[in-house]
C-alpha positions in Angstrom: 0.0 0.0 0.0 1.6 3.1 -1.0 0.8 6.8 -1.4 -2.1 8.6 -0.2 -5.4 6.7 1.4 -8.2 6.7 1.5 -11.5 6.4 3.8 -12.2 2.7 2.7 -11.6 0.0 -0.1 -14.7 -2.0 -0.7 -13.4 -5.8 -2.1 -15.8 -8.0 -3.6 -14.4 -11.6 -4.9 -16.8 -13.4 -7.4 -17.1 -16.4 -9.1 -20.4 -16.6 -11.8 -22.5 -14.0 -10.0 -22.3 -11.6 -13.2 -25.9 -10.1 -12.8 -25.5 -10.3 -8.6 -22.7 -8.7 -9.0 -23.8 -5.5 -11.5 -25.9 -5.0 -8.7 -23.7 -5.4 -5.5 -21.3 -2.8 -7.3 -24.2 -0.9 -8.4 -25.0 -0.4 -5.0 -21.3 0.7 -4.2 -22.0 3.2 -6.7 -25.2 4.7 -5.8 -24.1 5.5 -2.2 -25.3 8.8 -1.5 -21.7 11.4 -0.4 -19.3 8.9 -1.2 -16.7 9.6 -4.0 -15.3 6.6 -5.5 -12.2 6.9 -6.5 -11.0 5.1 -9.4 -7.2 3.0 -9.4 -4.6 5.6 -8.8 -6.9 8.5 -8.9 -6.4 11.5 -6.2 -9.8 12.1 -4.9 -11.5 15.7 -4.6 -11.0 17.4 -1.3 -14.6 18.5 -1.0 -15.6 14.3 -0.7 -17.1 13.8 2.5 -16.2 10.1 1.9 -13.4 8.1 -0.5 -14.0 5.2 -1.3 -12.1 2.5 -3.8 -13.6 -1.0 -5.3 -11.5 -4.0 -5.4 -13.1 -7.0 -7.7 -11.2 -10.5 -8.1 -13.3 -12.6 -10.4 -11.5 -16.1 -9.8 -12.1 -17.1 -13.4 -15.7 -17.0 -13.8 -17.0 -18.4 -17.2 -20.2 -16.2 -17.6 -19.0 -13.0 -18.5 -18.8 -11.1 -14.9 -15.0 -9.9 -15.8 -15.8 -8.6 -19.0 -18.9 -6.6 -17.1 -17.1 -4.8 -14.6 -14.7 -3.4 -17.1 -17.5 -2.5 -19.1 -19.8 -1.2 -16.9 -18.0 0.0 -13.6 -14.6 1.6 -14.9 -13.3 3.0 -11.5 -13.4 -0.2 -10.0 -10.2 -2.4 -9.9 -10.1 -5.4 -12.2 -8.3 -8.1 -10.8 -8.9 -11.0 -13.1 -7.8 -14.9 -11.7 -7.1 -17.5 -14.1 -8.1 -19.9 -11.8 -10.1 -19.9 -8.9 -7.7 -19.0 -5.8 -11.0 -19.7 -3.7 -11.9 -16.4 -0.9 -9.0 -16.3 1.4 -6.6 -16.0 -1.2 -8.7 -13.6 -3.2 -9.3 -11.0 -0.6 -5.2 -11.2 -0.1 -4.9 -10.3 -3.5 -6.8 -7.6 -3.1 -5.9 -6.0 0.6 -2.6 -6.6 -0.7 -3.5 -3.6 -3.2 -6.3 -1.5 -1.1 -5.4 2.2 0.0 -8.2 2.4 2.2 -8.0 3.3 6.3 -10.7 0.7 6.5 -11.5 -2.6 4.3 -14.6 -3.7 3.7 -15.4 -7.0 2.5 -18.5 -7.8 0.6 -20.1 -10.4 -1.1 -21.6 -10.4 -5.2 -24.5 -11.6 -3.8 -25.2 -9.0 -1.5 -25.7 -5.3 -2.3 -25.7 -2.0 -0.1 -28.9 -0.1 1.3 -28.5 3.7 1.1 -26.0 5.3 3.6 -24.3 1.6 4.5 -20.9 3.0 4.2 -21.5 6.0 5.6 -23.0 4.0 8.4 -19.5 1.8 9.1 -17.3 4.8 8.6 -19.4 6.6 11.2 -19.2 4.1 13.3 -15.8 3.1 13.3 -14.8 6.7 14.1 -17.3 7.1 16.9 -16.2 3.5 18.3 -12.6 3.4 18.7 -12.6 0.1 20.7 -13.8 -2.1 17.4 -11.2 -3.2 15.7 -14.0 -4.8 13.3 -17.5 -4.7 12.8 -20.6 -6.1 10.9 -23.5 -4.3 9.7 -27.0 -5.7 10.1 -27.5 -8.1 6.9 -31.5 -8.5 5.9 -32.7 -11.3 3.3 -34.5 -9.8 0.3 -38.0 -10.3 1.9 -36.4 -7.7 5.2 -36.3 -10.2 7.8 -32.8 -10.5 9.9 -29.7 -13.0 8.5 -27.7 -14.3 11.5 -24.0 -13.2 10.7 -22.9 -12.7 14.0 -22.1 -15.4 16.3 -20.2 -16.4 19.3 -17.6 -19.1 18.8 -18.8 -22.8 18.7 -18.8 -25.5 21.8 -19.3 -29.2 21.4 -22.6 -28.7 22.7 -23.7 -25.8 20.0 -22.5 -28.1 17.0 -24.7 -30.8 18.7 -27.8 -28.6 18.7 -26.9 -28.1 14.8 -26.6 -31.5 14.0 -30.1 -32.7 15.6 -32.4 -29.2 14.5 -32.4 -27.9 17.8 -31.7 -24.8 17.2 -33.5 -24.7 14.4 -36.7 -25.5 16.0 -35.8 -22.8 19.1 -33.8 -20.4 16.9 -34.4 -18.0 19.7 -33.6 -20.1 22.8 -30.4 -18.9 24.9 -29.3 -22.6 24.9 -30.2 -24.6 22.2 -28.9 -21.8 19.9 -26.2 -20.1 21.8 -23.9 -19.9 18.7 -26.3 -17.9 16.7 -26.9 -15.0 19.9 -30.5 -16.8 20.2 -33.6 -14.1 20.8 -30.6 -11.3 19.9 -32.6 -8.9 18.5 -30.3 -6.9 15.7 -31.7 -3.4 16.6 -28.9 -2.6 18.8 -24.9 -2.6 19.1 -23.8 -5.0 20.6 -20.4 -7.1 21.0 -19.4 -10.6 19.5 -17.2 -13.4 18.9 -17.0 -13.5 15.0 -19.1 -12.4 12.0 -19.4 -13.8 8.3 -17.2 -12.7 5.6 -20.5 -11.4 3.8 -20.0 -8.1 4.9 -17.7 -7.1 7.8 -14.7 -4.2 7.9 -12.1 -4.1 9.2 -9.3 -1.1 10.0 -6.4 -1.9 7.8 -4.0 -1.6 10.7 -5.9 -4.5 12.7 -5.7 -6.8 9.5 -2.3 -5.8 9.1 -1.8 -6.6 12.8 -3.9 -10.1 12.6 -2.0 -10.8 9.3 -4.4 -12.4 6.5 -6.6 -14.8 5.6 -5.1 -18.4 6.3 -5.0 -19.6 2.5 -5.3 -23.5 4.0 -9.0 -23.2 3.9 -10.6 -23.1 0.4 -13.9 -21.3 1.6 -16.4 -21.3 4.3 -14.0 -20.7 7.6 -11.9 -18.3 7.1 -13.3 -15.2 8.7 -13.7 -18.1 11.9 -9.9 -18.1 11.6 -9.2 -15.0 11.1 -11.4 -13.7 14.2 -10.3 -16.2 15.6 -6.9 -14.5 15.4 -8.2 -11.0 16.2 -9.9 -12.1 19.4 -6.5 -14.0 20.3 -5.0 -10.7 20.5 -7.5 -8.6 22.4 -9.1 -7.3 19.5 -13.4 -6.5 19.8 -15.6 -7.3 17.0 -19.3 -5.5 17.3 -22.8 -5.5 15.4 -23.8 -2.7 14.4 -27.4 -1.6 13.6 -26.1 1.9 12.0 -25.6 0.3 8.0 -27.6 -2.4 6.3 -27.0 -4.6 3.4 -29.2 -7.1 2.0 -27.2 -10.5 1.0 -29.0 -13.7 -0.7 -26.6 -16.3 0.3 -24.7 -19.0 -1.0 -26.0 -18.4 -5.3 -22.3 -18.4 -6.2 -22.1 -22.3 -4.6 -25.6 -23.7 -4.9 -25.1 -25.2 -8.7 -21.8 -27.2 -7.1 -23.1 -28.4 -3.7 -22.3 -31.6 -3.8 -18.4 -30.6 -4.5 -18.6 -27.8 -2.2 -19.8 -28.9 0.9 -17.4 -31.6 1.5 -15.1 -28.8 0.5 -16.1 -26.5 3.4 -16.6 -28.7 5.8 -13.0 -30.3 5.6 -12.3 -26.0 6.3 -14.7 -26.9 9.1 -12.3 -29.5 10.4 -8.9 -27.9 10.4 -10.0 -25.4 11.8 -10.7 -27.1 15.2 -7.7 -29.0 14.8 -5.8 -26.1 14.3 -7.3 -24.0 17.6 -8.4 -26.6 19.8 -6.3 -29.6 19.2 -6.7 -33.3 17.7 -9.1 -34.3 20.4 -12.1 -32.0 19.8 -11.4 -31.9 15.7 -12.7 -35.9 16.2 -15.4 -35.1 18.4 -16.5 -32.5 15.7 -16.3 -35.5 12.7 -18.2 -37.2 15.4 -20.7 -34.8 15.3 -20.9 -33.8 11.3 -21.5 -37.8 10.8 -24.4 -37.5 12.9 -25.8 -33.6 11.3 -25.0 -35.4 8.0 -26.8 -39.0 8.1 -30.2 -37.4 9.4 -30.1 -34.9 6.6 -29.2 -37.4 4.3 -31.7 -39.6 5.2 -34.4 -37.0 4.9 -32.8 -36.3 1.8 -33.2 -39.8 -0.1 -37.0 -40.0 1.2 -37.6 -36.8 -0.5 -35.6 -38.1 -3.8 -38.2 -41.3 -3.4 -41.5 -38.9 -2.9 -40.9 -36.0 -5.0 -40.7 -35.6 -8.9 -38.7 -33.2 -11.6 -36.4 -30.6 -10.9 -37.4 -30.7 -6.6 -36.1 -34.3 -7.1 -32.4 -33.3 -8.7 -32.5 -31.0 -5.8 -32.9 -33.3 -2.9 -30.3 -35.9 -5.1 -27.6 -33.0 -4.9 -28.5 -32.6 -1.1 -27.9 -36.4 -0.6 -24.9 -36.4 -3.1 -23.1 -33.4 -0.8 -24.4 -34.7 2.5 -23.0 -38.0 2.2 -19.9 -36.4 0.0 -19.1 -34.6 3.9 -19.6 -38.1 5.7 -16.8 -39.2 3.0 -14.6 -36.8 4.7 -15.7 -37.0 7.8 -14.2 -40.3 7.9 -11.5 -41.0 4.7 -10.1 -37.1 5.6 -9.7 -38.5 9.1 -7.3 -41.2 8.3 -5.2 -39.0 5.5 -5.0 -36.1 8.0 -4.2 -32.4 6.8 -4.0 -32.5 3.2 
């Protein structure tokens, strides 16, 4: 990072979200007093905020590279030849951000009026965060859970067996997800999704970056994993929202995903908490995994057309994670 910076870089990695994405950086674009500075641009003095966009497309095949040039020339093209997967990515791109503050956001999800505003504010009224997450709506308004204290034993039990699924506001049977937290007000906690979360660039030059062992899913975990490690706090923040979709870059590869995250999912505990509770947690996906597998061939069995190649895709990835559950086990870190 050299020369001048400015107020905050806004990264965005994509993989064949080309229409998402037009509207996610559409969105950037649209914010109401922000200035966004193109690649080596010197922004006006009268901006009451400067922002920069960062875009890694990790080889997309539907044209989203060849749209962003097109269509959104100040923002930063940084096109993979391959997909580096979302740690790696967002290096890339931090790597080249001249912004006090990084912000990363997802294709899929797209800015309501004033959300960066809203972050900038807050960060320079809160002093303590070292990182915080806005409150992130699904299209139809309601509240997404992307804030969430770190996991027990006992919190990726209730997971597995739809505890907290069927008491999504119960202080113990979904503990993990802040159960009955209602996202009105600031309040302080463990880790958020990579979705949308920023950062201040000298706490993710302090933390140091992503972990590029994961291929997807875990490594915000990690990385506040890191932060926390090191006394930094983490906050929600009512004051900016964005609305995110979830998971449409993934959802036609679930089958080869899933296994894919949830072999993050492993290492992860076997990186922070030691051999001992990684096996508990393979203990426990086996368990999440056969029920929903089983549900899932019944519905293969009862349904009919294209619900049918859905539920087979659910069986194909939930068994695909039992797979590694068990076969990663015995080859250990690859």
């Amino acid at each position: 990072m050299t020369g001048f910076q400015i107020d905050i870089t806004v990264v965005v990695v994509s993989w064949n979200t080309r229409e998402l994405l037009r509207r996610c950086l559409q969105s950037i674009v649209d914010e109401p007093g922000v200035e966004i500075v193109a690649a080596d641009a010197q922004p006006a003095a009268a901006a009451r905020l400067t922002a920069e966009i960062i875009v890694v497309d990790n080889a997309s095949d539907d044209g989203s590279a060849a749209m962003v040039q097109a269509d959104f020339p100040p923002a930063r093209l940084i096109a993979n030849r391959h997909n580096a997967g979302f740690a790696a990515a967002n290096n890339q791109a931090i790597a080249q951000a001249r912004g006090r503050a990084l912000f990363l956001l997802n294709p899929d999800a797209y800015l309501l009026p004033g959300a960066l505003a809203g972050l900038a504010r807050f960060l320079q009224q809160h002093p303590e965060a070292a990182v915080a997450g806005p409150n992130v709506l699904n299209p139809d308004g309601s509240w997404q859970a992307t804030s969430f204290r770190f996991a027990t034993l006992w919190d990726l039990f209730c997971e597995a067996v739809f505890l907290s699924v069927l008491w999504p506001r119960s202080p113990l049977f979904a503990r993990k997800e802040l159960g009955g937290f209602q996202r009105d007000a600031l309040r302080e906690v463990d880790w958020l999704q990579g979705c949308a979360l920023v950062v201040r660039r000298e706490v993710w030059d302090a933390v140091g970056p992503f972990d590029e062992g994961y291929w997807m899913y875990v490594e915000e975990l990690d990385w506040c994993r890191r932060a926390k490690d090191q006394g930094y706090r983490i906050f929600f923040t009512p004051d900016a929202r964005v609305v995110h979709y979830g998971k449409r870059s993934v959802a036609r590869a679930r089958a080869r995903v899933l296994p894919l995250g949830f072999r993050s999912h492993f290492r992860y505990y076997r990186k922070f908490d030691g051999r001992a509770k990684e096996l508990a947690v393979r203990l426990i996906a086996l368990l999440q995994m056969g029920l929903r597998a089983g549900i899932s061939a019944g519905m293969v069995l009862a349904t009919r057309g294209p619900a049918k190649a859905r539920w087979r895709e659910n069986w194909r990835a939930y068994t695909g994670v039992m797979r590694e559950a068990v076969i990663g086990d015995r080859l250990g870190d690859r």
